[in-house]
C-alpha positions in Angstrom: 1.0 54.7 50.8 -2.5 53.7 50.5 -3.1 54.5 47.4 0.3 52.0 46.4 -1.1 49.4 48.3 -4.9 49.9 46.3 -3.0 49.9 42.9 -1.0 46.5 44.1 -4.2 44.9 45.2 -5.9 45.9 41.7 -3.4 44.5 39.3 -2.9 41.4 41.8 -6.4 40.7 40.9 -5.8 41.5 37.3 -3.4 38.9 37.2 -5.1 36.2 38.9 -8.5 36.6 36.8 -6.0 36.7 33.8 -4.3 33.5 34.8 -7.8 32.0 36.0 -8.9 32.9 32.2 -6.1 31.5 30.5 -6.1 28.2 32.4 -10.0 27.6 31.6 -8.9 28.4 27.4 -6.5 25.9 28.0 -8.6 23.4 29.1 -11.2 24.1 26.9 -8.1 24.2 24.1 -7.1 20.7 25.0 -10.5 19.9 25.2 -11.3 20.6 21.4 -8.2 18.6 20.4 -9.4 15.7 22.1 -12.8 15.7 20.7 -11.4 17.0 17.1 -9.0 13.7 17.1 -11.9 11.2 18.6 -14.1 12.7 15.4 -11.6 12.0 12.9 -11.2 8.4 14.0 -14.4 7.6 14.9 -15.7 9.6 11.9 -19.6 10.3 13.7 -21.7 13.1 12.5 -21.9 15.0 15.9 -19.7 18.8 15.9 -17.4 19.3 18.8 -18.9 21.2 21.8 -17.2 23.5 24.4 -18.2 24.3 27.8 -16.6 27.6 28.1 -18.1 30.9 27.2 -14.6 32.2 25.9 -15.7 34.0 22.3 -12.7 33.0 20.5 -12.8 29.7 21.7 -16.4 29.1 20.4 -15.6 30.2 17.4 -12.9 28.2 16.9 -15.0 25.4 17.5 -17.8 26.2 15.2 -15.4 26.7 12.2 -13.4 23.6 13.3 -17.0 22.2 13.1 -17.4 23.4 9.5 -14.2 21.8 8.3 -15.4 18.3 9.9 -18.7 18.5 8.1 -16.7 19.2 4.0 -13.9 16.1 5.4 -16.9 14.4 6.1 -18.4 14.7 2.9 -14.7 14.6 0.9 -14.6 10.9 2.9 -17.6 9.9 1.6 -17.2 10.4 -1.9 -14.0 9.0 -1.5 -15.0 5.7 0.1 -18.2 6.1 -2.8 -15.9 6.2 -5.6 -13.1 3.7 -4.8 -16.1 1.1 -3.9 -17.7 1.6 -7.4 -14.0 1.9 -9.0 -13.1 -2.0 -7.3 -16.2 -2.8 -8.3 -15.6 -2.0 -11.9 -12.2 -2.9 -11.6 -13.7 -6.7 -10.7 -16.5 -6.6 -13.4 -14.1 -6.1 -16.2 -11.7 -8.1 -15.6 -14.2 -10.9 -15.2 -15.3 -10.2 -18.7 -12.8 -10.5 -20.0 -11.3 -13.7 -18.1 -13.8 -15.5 -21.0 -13.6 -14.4 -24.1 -9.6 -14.5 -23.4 -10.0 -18.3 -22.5 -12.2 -18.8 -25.5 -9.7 -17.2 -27.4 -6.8 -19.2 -25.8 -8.7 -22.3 -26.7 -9.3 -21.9 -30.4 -5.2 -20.5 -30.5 -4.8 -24.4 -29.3 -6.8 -26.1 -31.7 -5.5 -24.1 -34.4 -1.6 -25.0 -33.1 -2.4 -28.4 -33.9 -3.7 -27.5 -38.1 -0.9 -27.8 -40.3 0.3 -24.5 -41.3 2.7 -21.9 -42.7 6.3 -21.1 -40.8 4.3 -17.2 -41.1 1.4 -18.3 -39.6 3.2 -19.9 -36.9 5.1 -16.9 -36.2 2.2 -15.1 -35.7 -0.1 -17.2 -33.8 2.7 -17.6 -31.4 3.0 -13.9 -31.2 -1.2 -13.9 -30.5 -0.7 -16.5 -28.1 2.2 -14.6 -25.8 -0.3 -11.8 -26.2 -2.8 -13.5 -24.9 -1.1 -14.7 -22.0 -0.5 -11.3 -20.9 -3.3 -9.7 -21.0 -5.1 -13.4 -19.1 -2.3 -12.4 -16.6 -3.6 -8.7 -16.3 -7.1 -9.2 -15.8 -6.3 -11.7 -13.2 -3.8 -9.5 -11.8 -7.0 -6.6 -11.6 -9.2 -9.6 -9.7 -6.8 -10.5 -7.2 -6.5 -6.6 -6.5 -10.3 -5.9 -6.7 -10.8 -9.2 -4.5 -8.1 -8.7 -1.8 -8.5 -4.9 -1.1 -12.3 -5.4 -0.6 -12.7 -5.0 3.0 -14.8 -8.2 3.6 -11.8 -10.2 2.4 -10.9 -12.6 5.4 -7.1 -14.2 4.9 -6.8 -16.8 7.4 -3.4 -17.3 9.0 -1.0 -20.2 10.1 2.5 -20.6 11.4 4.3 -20.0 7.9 8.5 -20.5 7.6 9.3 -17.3 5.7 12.9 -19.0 5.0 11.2 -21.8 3.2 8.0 -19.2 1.0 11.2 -17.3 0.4 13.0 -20.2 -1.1 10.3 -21.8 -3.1 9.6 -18.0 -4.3 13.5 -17.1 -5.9 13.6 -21.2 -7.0 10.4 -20.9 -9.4 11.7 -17.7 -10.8 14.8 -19.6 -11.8 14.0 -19.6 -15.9 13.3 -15.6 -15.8 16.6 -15.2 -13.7 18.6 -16.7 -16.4 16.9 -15.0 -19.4 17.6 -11.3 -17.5 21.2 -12.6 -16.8 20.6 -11.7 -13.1 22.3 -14.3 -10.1 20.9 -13.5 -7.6 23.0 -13.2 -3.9 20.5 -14.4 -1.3 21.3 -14.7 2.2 19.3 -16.4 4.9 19.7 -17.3 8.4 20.9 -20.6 9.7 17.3 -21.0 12.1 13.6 -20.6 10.4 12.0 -17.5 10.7 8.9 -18.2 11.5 5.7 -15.5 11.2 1.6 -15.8 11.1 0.3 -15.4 7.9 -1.5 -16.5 4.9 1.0 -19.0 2.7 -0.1 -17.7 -0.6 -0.7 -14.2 0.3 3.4 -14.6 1.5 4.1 -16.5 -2.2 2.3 -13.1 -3.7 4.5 -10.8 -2.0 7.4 -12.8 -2.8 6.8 -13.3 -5.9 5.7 -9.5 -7.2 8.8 -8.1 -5.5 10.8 -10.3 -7.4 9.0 -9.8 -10.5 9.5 -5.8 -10.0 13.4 -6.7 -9.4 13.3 -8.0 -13.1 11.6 -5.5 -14.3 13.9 -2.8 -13.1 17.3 -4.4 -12.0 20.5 -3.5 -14.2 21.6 -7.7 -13.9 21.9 -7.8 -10.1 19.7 -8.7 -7.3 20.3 -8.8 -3.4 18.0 -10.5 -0.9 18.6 -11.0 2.6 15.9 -12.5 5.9 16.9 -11.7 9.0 16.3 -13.1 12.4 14.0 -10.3 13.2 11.9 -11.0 10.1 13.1 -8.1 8.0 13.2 -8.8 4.3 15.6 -6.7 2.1 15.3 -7.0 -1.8 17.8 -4.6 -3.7 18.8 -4.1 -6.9 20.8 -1.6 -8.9 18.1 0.2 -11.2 19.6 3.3 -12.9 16.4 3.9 -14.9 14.2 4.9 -11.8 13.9 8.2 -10.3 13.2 9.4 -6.4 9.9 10.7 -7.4 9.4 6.9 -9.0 10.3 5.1 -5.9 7.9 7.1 -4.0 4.8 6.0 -6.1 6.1 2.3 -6.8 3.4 1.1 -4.5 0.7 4.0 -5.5 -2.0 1.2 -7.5 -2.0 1.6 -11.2 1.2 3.2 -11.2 4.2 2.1 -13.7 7.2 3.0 -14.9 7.5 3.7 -18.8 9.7 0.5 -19.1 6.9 -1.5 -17.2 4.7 -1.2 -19.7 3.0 -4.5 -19.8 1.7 -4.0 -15.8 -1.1 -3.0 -14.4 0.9 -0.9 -12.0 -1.0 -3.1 -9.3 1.6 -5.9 -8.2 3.5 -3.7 -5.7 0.2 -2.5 -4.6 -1.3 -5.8 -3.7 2.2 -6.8 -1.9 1.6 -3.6 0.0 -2.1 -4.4 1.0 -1.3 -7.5 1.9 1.7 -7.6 4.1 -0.7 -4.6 6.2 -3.3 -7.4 6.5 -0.7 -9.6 7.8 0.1 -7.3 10.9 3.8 -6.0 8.9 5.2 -3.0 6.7 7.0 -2.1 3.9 8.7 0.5 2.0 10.8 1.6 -0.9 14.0 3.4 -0.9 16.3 4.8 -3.7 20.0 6.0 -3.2 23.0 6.2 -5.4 20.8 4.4 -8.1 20.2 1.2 -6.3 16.3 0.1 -5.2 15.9 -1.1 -1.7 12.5 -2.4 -0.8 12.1 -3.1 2.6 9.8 -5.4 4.2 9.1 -6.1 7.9 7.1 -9.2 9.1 5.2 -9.7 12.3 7.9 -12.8 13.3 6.8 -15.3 16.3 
């Protein structure tokens, strides 16, 4: 009987110093994933430290510790080479905003020479060439410009029914030479959000630009009270795995091949500098880009 009750007092006190040791791992568990979230936001060079003298647990730490000093250095040469790949991005298409402009300008003195019906032919071909590749370069300024973190877009009270209006109205010529009428529908009351006006235009404007691009001759878009934005558009010629990188920068589709692949990805940037979101769906070969707008 005695010896019973010495064997029940002995695994009694196995258990509790079992419990007792599984509590303090916990802690010091919960512990590390505290300090291994704080480190990744707060990105700082300091390791993660643990109190406890629990082998395993150390160890854990120290190769956690490991992993945070390769992200760290992944990060850097990340942040490195995007930096010096915006920065390139903005010194070439500076150079070649003037010799385009030059080249623009003699195309308009030589418009006005008497010449062949061939020679017009082609220097209006030049000329549309031209065009595009002045409204590239510009489109990989605006890019380099707004996704530099030093960019300040000041904000105002804008009427999204109104930028929205203005937006489909001055795409009006383009809408007739794709065959496309588009079905817009807006609530009775403005929708009102705070934002920049032209970054709003932008967004606007390269969503329905992308709806040209890709639509099969239809186009939907719908503002609701809550400030949701809906463009859609039947586009049988896009894939899932498209969709997904429509707003990856310098992406494009094979039929897009007169982009940068940036326009979606400027709409993107901006509409996160504005305080909203937005995202691209693709089911039963229509295109729905959503947008969501911080609405006052």
């Amino acid at each position: 009987m005695v010896w019973l009750s010495l064997i029940c007092v002995v695994f009694l006190l196995i258990i509790v110093i079992l419990a007792v040791k599984i509590i303090t791992m916990k802690k010091d568990v919960d512990a590390i994933g505290i300090e291994f979230a704080d480190k990744l936001k707060n990105d700082t060079n300091t390791g993660i430290s643990v109190s406890g003298n629990d082998r395993s647990i150390r160890r854990l730490a120290a190769e956690i510790n490991v992993q945070l000093k390769v992200l760290r250095r992944q990060r850097l040469r990340y942040e490195q080479g995007d930096s010096e790949l915006k920065n390139a991005v903005a010194n070439i298409s500076h150079d070649l905003r003037t010799p385009l402009t030059a080249i623009d300008g003699y195309l308009d003195l030589i418009d006005n020479e008497s010449k062949s019906a061939d020679a017009e032919r082609y220097i209006g071909i030049i000329k549309n060439r031209t065009d595009t590749l002045k409204q590239l370069a510009e489109e990989l300024f605006r890019y380099s410009v707004i996704s530099s973190p030093d960019y300040d877009m000041p904000k105002e009270r804008v009427s999204v029914n109104a930028v929205l209006e203005e937006c489909l109205a001055s795409y009006y010529t383009s809408f007739k030479q794709a065959a496309i009428a588009p079905e817009v529908v807006l609530p009775e009351t403005s929708v009102y959000c705070s934002a920049n006006r032209v970054a709003l235009t932008r967004i606007f404007s390269n969503l329905v630009g992308n709806a040209i691009k890709y639509s099969d001759g239809d186009l939907y878009v719908a503002l609701a009270d809550n400030g949701e934005i809906v463009f859609s558009n039947t586009a049988s010629n896009l894939t899932e795995v498209q969709v997904k990188r429509l707003f990856d920068r310098f992406y494009t589709v094979e039929s897009a091949r007169k982009s940068t692949g940036l326009g979606l990805s400027i709409s993107k940037i901006l509409v996160e500098q504005i305080g909203g979101s937005i995202e691209a769906k693709y089911a039963d070969g229509r295109l729905m880009i959503c947008i969501r707008l911080p609405i006052q």
